[in-house]
C-alpha positions in Angstrom: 5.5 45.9 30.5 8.0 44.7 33.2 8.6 41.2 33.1 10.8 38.7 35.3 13.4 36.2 33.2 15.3 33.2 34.3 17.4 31.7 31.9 18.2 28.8 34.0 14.8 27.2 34.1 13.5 28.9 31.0 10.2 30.2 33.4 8.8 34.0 32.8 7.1 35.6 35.4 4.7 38.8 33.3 3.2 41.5 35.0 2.2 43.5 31.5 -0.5 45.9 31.0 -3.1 43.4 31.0 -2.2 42.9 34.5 -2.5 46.8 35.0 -5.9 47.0 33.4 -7.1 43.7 35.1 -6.2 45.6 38.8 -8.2 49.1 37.6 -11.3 46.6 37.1 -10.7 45.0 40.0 -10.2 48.5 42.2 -13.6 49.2 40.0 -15.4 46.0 41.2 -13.9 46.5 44.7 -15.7 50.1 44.9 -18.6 48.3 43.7 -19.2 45.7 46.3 -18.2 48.6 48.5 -21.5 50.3 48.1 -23.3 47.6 47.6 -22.5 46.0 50.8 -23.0 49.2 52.5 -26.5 49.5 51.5 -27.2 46.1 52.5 -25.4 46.4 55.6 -27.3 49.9 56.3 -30.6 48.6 55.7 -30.1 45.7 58.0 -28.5 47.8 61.1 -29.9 51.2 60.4 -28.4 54.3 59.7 -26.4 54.7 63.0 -24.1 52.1 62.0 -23.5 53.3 58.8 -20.1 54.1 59.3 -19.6 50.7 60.8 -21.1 49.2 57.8 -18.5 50.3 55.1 -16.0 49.5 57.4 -17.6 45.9 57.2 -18.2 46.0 53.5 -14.9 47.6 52.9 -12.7 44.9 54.6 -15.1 42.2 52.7 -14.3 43.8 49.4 -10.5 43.4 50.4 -10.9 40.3 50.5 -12.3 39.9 47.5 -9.8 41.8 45.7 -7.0 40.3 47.2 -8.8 36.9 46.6 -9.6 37.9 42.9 -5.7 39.5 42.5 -4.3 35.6 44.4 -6.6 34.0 41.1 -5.3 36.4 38.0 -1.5 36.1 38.8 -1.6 32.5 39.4 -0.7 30.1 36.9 0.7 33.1 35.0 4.1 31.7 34.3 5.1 31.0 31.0 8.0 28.7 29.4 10.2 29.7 27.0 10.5 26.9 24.4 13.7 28.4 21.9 13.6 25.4 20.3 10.4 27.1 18.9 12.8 29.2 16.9 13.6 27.0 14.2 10.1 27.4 13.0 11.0 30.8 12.8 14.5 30.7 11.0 13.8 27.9 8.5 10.9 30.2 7.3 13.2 33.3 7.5 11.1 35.6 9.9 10.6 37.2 13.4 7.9 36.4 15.7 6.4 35.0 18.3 3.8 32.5 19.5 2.2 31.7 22.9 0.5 29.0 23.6 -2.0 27.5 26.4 -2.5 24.2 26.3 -5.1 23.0 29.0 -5.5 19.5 27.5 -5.8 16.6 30.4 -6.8 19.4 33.2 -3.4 20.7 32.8 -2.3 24.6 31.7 0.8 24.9 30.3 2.1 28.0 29.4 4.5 28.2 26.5 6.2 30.9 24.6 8.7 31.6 21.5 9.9 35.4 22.7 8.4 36.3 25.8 9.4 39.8 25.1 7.5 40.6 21.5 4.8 38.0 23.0 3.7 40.6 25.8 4.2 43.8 22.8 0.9 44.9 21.3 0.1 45.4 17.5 -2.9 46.1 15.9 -5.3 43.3 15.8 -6.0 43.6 12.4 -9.0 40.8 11.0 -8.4 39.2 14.4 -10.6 41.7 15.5 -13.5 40.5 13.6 -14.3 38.3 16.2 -14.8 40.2 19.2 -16.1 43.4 16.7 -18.8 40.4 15.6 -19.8 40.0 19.3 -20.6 43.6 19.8 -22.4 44.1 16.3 -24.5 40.7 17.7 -24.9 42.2 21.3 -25.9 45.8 20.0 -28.4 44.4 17.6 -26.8 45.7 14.2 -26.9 41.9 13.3 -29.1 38.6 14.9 -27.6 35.9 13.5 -25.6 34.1 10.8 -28.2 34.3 8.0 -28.6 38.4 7.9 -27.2 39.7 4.8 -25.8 42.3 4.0 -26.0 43.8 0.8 -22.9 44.8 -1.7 -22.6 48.3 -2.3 -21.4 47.9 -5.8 -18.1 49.0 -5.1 -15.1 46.9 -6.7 -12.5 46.5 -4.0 -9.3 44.5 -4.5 -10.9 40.9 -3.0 -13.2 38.8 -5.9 -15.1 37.6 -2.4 -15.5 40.5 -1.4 -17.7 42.1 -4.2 -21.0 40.2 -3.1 -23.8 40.2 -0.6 -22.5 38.3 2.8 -23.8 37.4 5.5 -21.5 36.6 9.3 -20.6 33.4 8.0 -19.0 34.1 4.8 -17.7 37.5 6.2 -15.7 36.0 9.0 -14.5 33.4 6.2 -13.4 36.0 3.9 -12.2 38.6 5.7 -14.9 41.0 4.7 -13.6 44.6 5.9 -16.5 46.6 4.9 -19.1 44.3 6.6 -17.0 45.2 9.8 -16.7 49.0 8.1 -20.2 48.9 8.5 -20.5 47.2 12.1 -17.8 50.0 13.7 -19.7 53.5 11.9 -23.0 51.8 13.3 -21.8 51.6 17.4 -19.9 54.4 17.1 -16.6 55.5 18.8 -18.1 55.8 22.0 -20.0 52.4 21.9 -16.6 50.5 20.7 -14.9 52.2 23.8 -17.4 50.6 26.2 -17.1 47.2 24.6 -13.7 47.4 24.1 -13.1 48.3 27.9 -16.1 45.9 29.2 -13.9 42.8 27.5 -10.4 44.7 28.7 -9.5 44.0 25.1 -5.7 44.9 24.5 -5.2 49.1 24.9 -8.9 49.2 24.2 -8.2 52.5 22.0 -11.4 53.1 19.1 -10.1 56.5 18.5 -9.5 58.2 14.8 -10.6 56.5 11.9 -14.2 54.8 12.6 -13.6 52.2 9.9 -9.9 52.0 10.3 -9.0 52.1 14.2 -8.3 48.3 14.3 -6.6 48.1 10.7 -4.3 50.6 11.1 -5.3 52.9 14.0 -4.0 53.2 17.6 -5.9 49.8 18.7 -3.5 47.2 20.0 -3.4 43.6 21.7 -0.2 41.4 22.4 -0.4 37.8 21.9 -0.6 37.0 25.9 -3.8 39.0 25.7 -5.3 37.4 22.4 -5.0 34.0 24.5 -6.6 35.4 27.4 -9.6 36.7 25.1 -9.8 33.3 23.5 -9.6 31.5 26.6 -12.7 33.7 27.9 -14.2 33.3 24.6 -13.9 29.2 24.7 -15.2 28.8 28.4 -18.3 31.6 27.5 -16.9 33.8 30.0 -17.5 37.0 28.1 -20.0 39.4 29.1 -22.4 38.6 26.2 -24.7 36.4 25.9 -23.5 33.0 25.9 -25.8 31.8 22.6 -23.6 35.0 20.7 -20.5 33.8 22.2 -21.3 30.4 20.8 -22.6 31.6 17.4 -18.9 33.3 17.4 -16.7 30.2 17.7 -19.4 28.4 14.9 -17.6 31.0 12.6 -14.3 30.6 13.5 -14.3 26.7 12.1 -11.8 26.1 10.1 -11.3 22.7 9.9 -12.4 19.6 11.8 -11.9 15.6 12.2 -13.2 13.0 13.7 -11.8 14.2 17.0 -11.1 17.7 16.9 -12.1 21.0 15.5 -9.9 24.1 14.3 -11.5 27.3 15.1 -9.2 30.2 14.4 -8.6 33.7 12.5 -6.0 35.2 10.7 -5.4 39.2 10.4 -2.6 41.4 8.5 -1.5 45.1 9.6 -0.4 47.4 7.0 0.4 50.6 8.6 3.3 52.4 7.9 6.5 50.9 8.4 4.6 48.1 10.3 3.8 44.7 8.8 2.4 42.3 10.7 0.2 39.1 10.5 -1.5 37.1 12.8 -3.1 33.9 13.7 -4.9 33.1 16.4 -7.3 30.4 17.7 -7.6 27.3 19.2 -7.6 23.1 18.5 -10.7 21.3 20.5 -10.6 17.7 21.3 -12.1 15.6 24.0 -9.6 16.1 26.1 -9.5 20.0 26.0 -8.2 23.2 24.4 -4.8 24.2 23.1 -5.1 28.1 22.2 -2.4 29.4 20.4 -1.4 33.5 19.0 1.0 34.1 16.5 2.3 37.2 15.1 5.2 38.0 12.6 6.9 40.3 10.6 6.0 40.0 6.4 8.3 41.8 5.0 7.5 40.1 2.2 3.7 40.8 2.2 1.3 38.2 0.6 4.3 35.7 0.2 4.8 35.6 4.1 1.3 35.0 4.6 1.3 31.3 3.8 3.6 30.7 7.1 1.6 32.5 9.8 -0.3 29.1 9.6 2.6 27.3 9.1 4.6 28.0 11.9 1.7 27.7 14.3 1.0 24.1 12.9 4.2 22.5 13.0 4.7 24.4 16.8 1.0 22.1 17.6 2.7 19.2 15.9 5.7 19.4 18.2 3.4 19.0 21.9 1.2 16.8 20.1 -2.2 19.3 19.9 -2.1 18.3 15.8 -1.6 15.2 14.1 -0.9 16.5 10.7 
């Protein structure tokens, strides 16, 4: 990742490897429109100005490209907020959070450590909910009220040891119902999915039922906020009644003017020890996503302030009354 810093207005200008991957798609999409505009053009004009075709098609796709690049690196500037870091020091950790708040018609970009922000980790349980898109758009599940039976197998979670179904998976955190998704599609499929959504390194290999746990998969908070963002509008390339169905079972709490929608995850790998939360607030007046990640050194005991930290950061711009 390179990255540009100011410290006199606080502003960070990233060019990461999302950006990187985002420009391959685009060079892929450019190819694309390439030879599709070249057989358009061909049929129209006939073969002897074939050549003058793709010339035609290729300066269109240019623009396209350069029109698409223009749209991805705008807006892409984030503030640094240090006052964020008290959050962080009276709870006696290291992390970050970003945050896009697109309340009002705004976007406002704002960051605690711009630096770890844009750094990948494994996903962990965050992964459930893109892993629960593919499982939905490969047909290994149709809908919230499929169940999956228990295998008898006593693992260390009491919710765990039971039949579920996507609803009280997603609530509990049910690995082997995701176990189960990831040896169905495969190494191969996950890849493609992975890659079609530009989802952090987009890395399924090793372990089949461990490559987002504590594998070589890995997503940085800016791209978890991109993916939510995408997720939130129904901009992902799955079917929009899925996509819906997905954010239905990321609810975690909800008033009279707003709804929570949001997932935690914990990596144990190693010497590495991270948790997560990511999500969103929706009220009337739009969206605030947020994604958190941390050191728990402390294991379960740190757990409690991955949600902690994100709520009193939401308190402090107003996204959460309470």
């Amino acid at each position: 990742m390179s990255e540009r810093f100011d410290r006199n207005d606080r502003r960070v200008g990233l060019h990461d490897q999302e950006g990187t991957m985002n420009d391959d798609r685009q060079a892929e999409a450019t190819e694309q429109s390439v030879r599709l505009l070249e057989r358009v053009g061909s049929s129209l004009i006939g073969d002897r100005r074939r050549s003058e075709a793709r010339i035609c098609a290729a300066l269109a796709a240019i623009g396209l490209f350069a029109s698409a690049a223009f749209a991805q690196n705008a807006g892409t500037e984030w503030v640094e907020r240090e006052d964020w870091s008290r959050h962080f020091d009276a709870a006696g950790i290291q992390g970050t959070v970003a945050v896009l708040d697109r309340r009002d018609g705004a976007e406002r970009r704002l960051v605690h450590d711009p630096e770890r922000a844009g750094t990948r980790f494994s996903p962990a349980s965050t992964f459930k909910v893109p892993h629960t898109l593919f499982a939905l758009d490969a047909g290994i599940v149709t809908d919230e009220f499929d169940v999956f039976e228990w295998d008898g197998e006593e693992r260390w979670l009491k919710s765990w040891n039971g039949n579920q179904n996507l609803r009280s998976a997603m609530r509990n955190s049910v690995v082997w119902v995701y176990q189960r998704f990831a040896r169905s599609l495969g190494e191969a499929r996950e890849r493609e999915y992975l890659q079609r959504i530009g989802y952090g390194n987009a890395d399924p290999s090793g372990d089949i039922g461990r490559f987002w746990l504590a594998g070589p998969l890995r997503i940085s908070a800016f791209e978890q906020v991109e993916f939510l963002e995408r997720l939130y509008d129904n901009a992902l390339p799955f079917r929009e009644a899925h996509q819906r169905l997905v954010k239905d079972l990321m609810i975690n709490e909800a008033g009279s003017d707003w709804i929570l929608r949001a997932k935690t995850g914990w990596s144990m790998s190693g010497t590495e020890n991270i948790g997560w939360w990511i999500g969103w607030i929706e009220r009337n007046e739009g969206p605030t996503f947020f994604a958190l990640n941390i050191d728990m050194p402390s294991g379960r005991r740190d757990a409690p302030k991955r949600i902690s930290i994100v709520r009193q950061v939401l308190k402090d711009i107003g996204a959460l009354d309470h």
